[in-house]
C-alpha positions in Angstrom: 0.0 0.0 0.0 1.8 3.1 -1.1 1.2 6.2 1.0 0.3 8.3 -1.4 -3.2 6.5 -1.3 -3.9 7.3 2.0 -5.4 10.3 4.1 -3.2 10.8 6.9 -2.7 13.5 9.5 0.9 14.8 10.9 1.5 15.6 14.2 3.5 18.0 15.9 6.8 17.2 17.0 6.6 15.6 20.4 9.6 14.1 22.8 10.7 10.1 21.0 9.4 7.6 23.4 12.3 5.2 22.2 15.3 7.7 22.0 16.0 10.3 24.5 17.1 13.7 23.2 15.0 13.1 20.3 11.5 14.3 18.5 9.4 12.1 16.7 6.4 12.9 14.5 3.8 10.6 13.9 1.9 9.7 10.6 -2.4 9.2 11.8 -4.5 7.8 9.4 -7.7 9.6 8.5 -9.4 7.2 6.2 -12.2 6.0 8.3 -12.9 3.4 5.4 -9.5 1.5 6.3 -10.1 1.4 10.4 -11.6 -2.2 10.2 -9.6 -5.9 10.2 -9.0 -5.9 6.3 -7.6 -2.0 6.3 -5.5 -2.5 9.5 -3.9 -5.8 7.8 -2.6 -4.2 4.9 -1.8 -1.7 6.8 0.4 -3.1 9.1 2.4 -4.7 6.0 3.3 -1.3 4.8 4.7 -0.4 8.3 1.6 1.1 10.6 0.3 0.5 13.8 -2.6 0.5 15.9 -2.7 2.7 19.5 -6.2 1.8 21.1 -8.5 3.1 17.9 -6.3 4.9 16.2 -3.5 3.6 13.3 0.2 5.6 13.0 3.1 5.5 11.6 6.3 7.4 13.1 7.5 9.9 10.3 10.7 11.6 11.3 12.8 13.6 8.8 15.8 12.5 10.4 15.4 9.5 12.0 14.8 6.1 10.2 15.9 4.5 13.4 11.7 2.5 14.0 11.7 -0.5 11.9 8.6 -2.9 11.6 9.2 -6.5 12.6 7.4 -9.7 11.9 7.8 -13.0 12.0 7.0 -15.4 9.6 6.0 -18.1 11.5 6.7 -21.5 9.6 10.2 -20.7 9.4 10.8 -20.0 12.9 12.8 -22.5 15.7 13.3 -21.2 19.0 16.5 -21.1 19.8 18.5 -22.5 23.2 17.6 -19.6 25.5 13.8 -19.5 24.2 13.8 -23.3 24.9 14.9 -23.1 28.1 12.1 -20.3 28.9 9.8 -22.7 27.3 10.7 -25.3 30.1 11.0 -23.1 32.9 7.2 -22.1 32.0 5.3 -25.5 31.4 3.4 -24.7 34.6 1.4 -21.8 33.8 -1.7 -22.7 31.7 -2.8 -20.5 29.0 -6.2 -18.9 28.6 -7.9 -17.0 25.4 -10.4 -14.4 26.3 -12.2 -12.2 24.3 -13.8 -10.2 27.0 -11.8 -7.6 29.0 -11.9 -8.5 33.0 -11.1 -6.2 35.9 -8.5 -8.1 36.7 -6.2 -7.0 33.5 -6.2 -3.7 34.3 -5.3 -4.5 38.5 -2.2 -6.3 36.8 -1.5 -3.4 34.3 -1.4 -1.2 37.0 1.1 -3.0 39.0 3.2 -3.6 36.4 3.5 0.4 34.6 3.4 1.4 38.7 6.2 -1.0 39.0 8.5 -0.8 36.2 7.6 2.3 33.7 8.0 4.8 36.2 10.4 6.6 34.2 7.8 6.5 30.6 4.8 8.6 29.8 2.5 5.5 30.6 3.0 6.0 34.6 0.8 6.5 36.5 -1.1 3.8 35.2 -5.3 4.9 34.8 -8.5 3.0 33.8 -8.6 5.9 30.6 -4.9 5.1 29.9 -5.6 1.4 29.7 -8.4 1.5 27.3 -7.1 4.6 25.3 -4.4 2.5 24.6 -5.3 -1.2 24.2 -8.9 -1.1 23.5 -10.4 -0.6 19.8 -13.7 -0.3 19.2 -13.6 -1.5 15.0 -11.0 -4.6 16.1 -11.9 -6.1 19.4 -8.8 -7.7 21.0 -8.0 -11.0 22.6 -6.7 -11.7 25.9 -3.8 -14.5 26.4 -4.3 -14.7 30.0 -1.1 -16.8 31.7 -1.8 -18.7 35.1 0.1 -20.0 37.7 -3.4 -22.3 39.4 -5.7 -19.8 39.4 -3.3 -17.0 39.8 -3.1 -14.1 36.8 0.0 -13.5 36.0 0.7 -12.3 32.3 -1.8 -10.9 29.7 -0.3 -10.6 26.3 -3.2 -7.9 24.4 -3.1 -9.6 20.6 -4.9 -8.6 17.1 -6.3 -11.6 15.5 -6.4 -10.8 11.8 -6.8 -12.9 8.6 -3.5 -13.8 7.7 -1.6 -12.8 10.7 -1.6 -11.7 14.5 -0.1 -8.8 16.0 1.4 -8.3 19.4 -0.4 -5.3 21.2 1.1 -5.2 24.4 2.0 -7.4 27.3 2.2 -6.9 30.9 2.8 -9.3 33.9 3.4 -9.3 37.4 6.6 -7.8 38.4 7.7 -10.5 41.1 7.7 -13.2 37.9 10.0 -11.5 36.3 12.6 -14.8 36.6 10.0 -15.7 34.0 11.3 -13.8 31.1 7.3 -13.6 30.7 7.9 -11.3 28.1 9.3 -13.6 25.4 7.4 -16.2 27.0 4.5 -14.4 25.8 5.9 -13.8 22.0 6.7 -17.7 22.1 2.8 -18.4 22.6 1.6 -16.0 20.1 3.9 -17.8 17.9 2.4 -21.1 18.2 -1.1 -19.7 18.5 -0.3 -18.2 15.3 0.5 -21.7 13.8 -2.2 -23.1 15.3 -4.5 -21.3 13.8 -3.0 -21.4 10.0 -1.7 -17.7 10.1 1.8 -16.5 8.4 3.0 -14.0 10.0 3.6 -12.5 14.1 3.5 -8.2 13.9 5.8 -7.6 17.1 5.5 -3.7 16.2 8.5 -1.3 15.7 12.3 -2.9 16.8 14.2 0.1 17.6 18.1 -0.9 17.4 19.1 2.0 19.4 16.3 1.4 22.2 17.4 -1.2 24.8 13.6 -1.9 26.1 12.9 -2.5 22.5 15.6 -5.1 21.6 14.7 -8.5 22.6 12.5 -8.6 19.4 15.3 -9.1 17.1 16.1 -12.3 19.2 13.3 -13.7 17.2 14.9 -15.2 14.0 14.6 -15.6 11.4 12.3 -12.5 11.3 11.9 -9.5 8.7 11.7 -5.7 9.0 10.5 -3.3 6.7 13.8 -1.0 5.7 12.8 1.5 3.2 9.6 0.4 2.0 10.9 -3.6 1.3 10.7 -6.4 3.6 14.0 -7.9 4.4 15.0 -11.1 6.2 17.8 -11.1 9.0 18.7 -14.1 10.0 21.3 -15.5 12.6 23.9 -13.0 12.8 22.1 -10.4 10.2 
C-alpha cells in the first residue's frame, strides 16, 4: 500500500518515546474506510500501527531508526535460550479471552506502577488502559497466563486474517525470573500456527532502544527497511 493512497494527519513534534534527546512525529491515518480488520492488515504490511482506535506510523525527517518486525512463522525455531524459557514455564496454563476482566487492568497497573515509572504511561489509569489497548472496529483478545488460578501475564493480541499482531503485554513484576515477556511472544507464535496464520507483527524494533531489543532475538524475522521487507537471519 503506497502512502500516497492514504489520508493521513501529521503531528507536531513531540519528545521520541524510544530515543531520548530526540523528537518524533507521527503519521495518523484519517481514512475512516480502512479502520476495520482488512484496512489494518494491509496496513500493518506497509509499516503502521494500531494505539487503542487509532493507526500511525512514526515519520521523522531524520530518523529512520523504528523499523517494523514480523515473524514469519513457519520458518521459525526457537532457539536454546527461548527453549529453556519454554521449560521453565510449562506450569502456567494459557487462557484465550475475548472479553476484557477487571482483573487486566489490576495487573497493568502493578506492572507500569512498577516498572515504567520513568515512561509517559506511569501513573497507570482505567482511561490510559483502554485509550491504549482497546479498539472499538477490532476487538482484541486476551492470552491470560496462570500459575493455578493466579493471573500472571496478559499478552493484548490482534487476530487478523493472515496474521496476528502483538499489542502489548504486561505481567506481574515478582515473575520476572519468567522472562514472561518472550514467553509471551513464544505463545503467540504457536497460537499463530495453530491457527493457520503467516505471519507475528511484534511492532517497531528500535536498534538503538534497549527496552525494544529482545525482538530481534526472534529469527529468522523481517523488518521493513525503506519500503521492502528484508529477512535477518542468525547474525544479520
Amino acid at each position: 500500500m503506497r502512502e500516497v493512497n492514504l489520508k493521513v494527519g501529521l503531528t507536531p513534534k513531540h519528545p521520541c518515546s524510544y530515543l531520548p534527546g530526540r523528537l518524533e512525529q507521527l503519521l495518523v491515518l484519517l481514512d475512516r474506510e480502512l479502520l476495520c480488520p482488512q484496512g489494518y492488515e494491509q496496513l500493518l504490511t506497509a509499516g503502521f500501527r494500531r494505539s487503542g482506535s487509532d493507526i500511525y506510523r512514526p515519520r521523522c525527517q531524520a530518523c529512520q531508526a523504528c523499523e517494523s518486525l514480523r515473524i514469519a512463522v513457519a520458518d521459525f525455531v526457537p532457539g536454546r535460550s527461548q527453549k529453556r524459557i519454554l521449560r521453565k514455564n510449562r506450569d502456567l496454563r494459557m487462557v484465550l479471552s475475548e472479553h476484557d476482566k477487571p482483573e487486566y487492568f489490576e495487573l497493568y497497573r502493578h506492572y507500569i506502577n512498577q516498572r515504567h515509572q520513568d515512561g509517559s504511561m506511569y501513573p497507570a489509569s482505567r482511561q490510559q488502559y483502554e485509550g491504549f489497548l482497546l479498539c472499538h472496529w477490532l476487538p482484541p483478545v486476551f492470552m491470560e497466563f496462570r500459575a493455578g488460578n493466579r493471573l500472571i501475564a496478559v499478552a493484548v493480541t490482534d487476530l487478523l486474517s493472515d496474521s496476528l499482531s502483538a499489542m502489548y503485554t504486561f505481567y506481574d513484576p515478582d515473575e520476572e525470573h519468567r522472562s514472561l515477556g518472550t514467553f509471551a511472544i513464544l505463545s503467540q507464535i504457536q497460537l499463530t500456527k495453530n491457527l493457520n496464520k503467516h505471519w507475528l507483527y511484534l511492532g517497531y524494533q528500535v536498534d538503538g532502544c534497549r527496552k525494544m531489543n529482545y525482538k530481534q532475538h526472534f529469527r529468522p524475522h523481517q523488518r521493513l527497511i525503506h519500503g521492502q521487507w528484508q529477512t535477518m537471519k542468525d547474525g544479520a
